[in-house]
LOKOL-539627 format. One record per residue: residue number from 1; residue in one letter; x, y, z of N, C-alpha, C, O in turn. Coordinates in steps of 0.001 Angstrom, whole numbers, plus 500000, padded with zeros to 6 digits. Example, Ala and Ser with C-alpha at 12.3 -4.5 7.8 and 13.67 -1.06 7.14 Angstrom:
REM LOKOL-539627
1 | A | 513190 | 494310 | 507800 | 512300 | 495500 | 507800 | 513200 | 496700 | 507800 | 514236 | 496681 | 508465
2 | S | 512850 | 497750 | 507080 | 513670 | 498940 | 507140 | 512900 | 500030 | 507870 | 513409 | 501138 | 508039
***
This chain:
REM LOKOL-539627
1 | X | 825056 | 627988 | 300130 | 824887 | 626928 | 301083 | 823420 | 626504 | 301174 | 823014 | 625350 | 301310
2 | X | 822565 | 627812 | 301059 | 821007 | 627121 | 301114 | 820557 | 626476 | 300176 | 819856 | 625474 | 300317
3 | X | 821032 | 627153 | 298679 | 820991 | 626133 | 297346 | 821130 | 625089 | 297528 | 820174 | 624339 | 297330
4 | X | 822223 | 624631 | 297931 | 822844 | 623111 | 298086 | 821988 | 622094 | 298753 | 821898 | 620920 | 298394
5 | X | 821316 | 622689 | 299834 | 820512 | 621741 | 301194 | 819754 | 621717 | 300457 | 819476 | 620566 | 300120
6 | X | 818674 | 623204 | 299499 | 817476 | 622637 | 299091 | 817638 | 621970 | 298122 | 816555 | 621603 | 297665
7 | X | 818470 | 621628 | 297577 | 818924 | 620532 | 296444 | 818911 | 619185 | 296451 | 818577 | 618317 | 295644
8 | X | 819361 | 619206 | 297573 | 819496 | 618041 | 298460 | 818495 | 617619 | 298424 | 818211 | 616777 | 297572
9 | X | 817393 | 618155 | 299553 | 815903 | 617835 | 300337 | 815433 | 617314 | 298770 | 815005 | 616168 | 298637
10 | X | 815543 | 618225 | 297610 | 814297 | 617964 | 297000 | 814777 | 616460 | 295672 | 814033 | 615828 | 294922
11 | X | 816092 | 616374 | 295859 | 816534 | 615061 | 295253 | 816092 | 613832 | 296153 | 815701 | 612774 | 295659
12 | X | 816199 | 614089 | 297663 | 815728 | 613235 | 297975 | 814366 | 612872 | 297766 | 813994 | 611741 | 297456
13 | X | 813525 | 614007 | 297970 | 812162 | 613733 | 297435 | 811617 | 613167 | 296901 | 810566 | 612558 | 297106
14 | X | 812675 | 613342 | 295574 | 812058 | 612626 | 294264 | 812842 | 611377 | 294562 | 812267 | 610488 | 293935
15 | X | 813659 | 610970 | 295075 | 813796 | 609310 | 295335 | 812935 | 608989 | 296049 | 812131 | 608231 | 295506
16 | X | 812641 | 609334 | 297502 | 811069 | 608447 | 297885 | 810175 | 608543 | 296722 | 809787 | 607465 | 296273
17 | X | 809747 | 609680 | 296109 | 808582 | 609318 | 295242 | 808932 | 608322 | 294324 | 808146 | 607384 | 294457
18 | X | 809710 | 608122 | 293508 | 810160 | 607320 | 292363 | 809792 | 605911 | 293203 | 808897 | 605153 | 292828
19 | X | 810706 | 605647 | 294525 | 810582 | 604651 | 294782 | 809470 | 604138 | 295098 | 809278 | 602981 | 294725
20 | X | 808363 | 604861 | 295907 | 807162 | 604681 | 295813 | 806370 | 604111 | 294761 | 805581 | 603168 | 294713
21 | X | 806932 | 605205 | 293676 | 805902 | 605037 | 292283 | 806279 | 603001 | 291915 | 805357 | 602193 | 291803
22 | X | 807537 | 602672 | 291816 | 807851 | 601465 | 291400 | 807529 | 600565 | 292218 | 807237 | 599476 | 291724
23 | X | 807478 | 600705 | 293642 | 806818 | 599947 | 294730 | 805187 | 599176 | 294003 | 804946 | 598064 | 293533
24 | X | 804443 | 600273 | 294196 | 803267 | 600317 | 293177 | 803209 | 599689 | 292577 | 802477 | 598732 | 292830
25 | X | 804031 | 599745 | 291147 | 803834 | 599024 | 290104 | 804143 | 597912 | 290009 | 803548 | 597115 | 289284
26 | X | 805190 | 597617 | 290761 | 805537 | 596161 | 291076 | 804565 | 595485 | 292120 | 804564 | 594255 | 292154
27 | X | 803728 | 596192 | 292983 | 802892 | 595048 | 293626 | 801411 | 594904 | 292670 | 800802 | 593838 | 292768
28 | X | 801099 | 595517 | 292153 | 800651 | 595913 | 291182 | 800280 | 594832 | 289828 | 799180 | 594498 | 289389
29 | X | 801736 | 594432 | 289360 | 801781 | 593810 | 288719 | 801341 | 591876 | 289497 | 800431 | 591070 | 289303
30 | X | 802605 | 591903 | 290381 | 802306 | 591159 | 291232 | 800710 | 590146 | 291389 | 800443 | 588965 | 291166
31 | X | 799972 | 591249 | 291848 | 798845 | 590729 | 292188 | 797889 | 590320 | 290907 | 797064 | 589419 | 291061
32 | X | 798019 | 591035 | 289571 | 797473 | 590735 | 288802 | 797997 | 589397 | 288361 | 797114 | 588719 | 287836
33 | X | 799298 | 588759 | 288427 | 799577 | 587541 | 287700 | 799207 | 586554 | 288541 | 799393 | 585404 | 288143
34 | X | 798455 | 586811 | 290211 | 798181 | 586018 | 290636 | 796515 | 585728 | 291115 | 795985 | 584927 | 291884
35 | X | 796100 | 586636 | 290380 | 794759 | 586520 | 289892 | 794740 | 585769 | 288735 | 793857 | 584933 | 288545
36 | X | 795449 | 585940 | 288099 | 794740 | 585577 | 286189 | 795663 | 583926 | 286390 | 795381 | 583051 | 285572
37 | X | 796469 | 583684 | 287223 | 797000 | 582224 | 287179 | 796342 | 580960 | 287098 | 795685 | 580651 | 288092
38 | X | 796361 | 580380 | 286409 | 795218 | 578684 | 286734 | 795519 | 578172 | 287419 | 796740 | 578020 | 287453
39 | X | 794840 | 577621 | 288310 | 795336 | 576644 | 288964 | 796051 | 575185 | 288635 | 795565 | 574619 | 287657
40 | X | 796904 | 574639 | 289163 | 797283 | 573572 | 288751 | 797336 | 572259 | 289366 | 797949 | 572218 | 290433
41 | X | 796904 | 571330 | 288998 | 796405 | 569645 | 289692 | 797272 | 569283 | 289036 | 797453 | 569486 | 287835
42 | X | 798230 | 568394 | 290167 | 799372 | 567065 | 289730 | 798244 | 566065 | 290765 | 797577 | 566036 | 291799
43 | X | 798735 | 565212 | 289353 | 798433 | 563779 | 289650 | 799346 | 562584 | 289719 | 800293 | 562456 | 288943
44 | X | 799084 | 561813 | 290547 | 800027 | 560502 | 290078 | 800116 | 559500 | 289071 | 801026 | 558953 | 288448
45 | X | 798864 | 559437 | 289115 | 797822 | 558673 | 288223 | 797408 | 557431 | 288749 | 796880 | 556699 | 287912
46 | X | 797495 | 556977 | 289906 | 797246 | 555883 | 290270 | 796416 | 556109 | 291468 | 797008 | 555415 | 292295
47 | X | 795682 | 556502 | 291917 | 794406 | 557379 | 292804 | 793399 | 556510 | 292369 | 793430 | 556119 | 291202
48 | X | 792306 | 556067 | 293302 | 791466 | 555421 | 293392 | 790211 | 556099 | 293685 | 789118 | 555549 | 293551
49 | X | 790400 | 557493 | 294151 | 788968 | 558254 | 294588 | 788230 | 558702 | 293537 | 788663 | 559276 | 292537
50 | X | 787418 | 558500 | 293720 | 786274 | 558603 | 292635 | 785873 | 560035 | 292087 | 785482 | 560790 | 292978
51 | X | 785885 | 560465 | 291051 | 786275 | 562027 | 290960 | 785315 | 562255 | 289899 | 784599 | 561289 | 289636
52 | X | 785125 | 563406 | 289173 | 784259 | 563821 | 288210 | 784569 | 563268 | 287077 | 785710 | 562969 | 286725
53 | X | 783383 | 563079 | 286347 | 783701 | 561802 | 285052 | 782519 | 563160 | 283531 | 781843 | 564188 | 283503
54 | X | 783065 | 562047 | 282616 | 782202 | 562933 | 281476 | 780914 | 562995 | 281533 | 780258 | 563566 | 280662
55 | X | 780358 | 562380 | 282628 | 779196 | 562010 | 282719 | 778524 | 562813 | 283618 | 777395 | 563245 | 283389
56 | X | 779217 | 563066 | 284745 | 778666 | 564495 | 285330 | 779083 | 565632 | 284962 | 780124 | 566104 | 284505
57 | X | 777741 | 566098 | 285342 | 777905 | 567811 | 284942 | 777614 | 568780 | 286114 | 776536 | 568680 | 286701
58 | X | 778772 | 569968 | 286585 | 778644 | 570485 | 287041 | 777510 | 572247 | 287117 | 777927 | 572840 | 286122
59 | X | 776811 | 572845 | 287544 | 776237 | 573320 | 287445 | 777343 | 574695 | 287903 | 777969 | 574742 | 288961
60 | X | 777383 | 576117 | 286423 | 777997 | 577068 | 286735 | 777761 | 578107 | 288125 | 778551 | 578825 | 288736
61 | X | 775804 | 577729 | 288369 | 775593 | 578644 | 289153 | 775154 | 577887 | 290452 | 774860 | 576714 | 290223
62 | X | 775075 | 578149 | 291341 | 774687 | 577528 | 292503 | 772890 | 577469 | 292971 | 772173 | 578428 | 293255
63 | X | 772529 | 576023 | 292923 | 771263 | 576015 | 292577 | 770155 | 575571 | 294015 | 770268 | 574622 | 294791
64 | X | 769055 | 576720 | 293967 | 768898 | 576260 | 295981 | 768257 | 574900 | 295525 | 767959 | 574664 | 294354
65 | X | 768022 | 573769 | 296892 | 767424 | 572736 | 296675 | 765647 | 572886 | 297139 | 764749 | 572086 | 296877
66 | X | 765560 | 574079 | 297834 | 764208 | 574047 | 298080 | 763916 | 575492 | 297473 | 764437 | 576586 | 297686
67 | X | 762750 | 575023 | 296529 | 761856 | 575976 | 295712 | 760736 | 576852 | 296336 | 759887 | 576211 | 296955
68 | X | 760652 | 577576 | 296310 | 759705 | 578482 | 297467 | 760074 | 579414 | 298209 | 761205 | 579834 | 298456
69 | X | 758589 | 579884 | 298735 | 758896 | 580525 | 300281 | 759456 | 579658 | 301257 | 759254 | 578451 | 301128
70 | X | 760151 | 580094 | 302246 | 760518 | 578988 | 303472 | 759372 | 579394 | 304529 | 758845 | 580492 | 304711
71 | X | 759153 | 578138 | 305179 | 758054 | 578327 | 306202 | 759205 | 578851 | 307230 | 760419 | 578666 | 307316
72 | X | 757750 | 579973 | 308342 | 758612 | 580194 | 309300 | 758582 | 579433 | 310584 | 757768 | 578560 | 310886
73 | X | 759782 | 579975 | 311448 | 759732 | 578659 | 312632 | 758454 | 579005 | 313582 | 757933 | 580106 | 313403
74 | X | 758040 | 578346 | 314345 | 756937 | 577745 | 315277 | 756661 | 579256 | 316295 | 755615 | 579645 | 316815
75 | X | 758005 | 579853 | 316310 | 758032 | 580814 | 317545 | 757248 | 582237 | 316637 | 756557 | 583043 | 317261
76 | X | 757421 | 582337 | 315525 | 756946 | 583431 | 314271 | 755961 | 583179 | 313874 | 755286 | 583957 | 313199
77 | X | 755685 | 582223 | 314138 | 754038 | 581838 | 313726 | 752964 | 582760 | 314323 | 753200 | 583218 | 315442
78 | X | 751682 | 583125 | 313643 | 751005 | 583700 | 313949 | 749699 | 582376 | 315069 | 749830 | 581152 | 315109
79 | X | 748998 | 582902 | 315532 | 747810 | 581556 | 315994 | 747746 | 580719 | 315236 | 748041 | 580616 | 314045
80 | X | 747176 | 579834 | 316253 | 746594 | 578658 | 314727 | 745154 | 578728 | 314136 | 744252 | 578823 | 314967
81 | X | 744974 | 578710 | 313449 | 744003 | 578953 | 312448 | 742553 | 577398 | 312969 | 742828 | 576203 | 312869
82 | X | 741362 | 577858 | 313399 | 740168 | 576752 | 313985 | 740142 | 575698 | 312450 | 739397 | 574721 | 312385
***
């Protein structure tokens, strides 16, 4: 009779784990096909907004517009200088 129960317990066991394990792999998978997916643009073709042409070029990296140190504000300022 104790054979039997621990037979039991430990079949069940291994079904949560199994099921676990495939849980996993299926979200798993999941998330990777929705990383690596392209995105996709439908068009109508009849849109009037003015959109990127061969002529512009986008820049891969993001570029600051001010070159330098930044001055600091008025309150960080040290004295003023005679």
């Amino acid at each position: 009779m104790v054979s039997v129960k621990r037979n039991n317990v430990k079949l069940l066991v291994a079904l949560i784990g199994g099921t676990g394990v495939l849980t996993m792999g299926a979200l798993s998978v999941a998330i990777g096909q929705q990383q690596v997916a392209p995105a996709v643009v439908v068009s109508s073709g009849n849109s009037t907004a003015a959109g990127p042409t061969s002529a512009t070029t986008t820049p891969l990296m993001a570029v600051p517009l001010i070159k330098g140190p930044a001055a600091l504000p008025t309150e960080e300022q040290g004295p003023a200088a005679p």
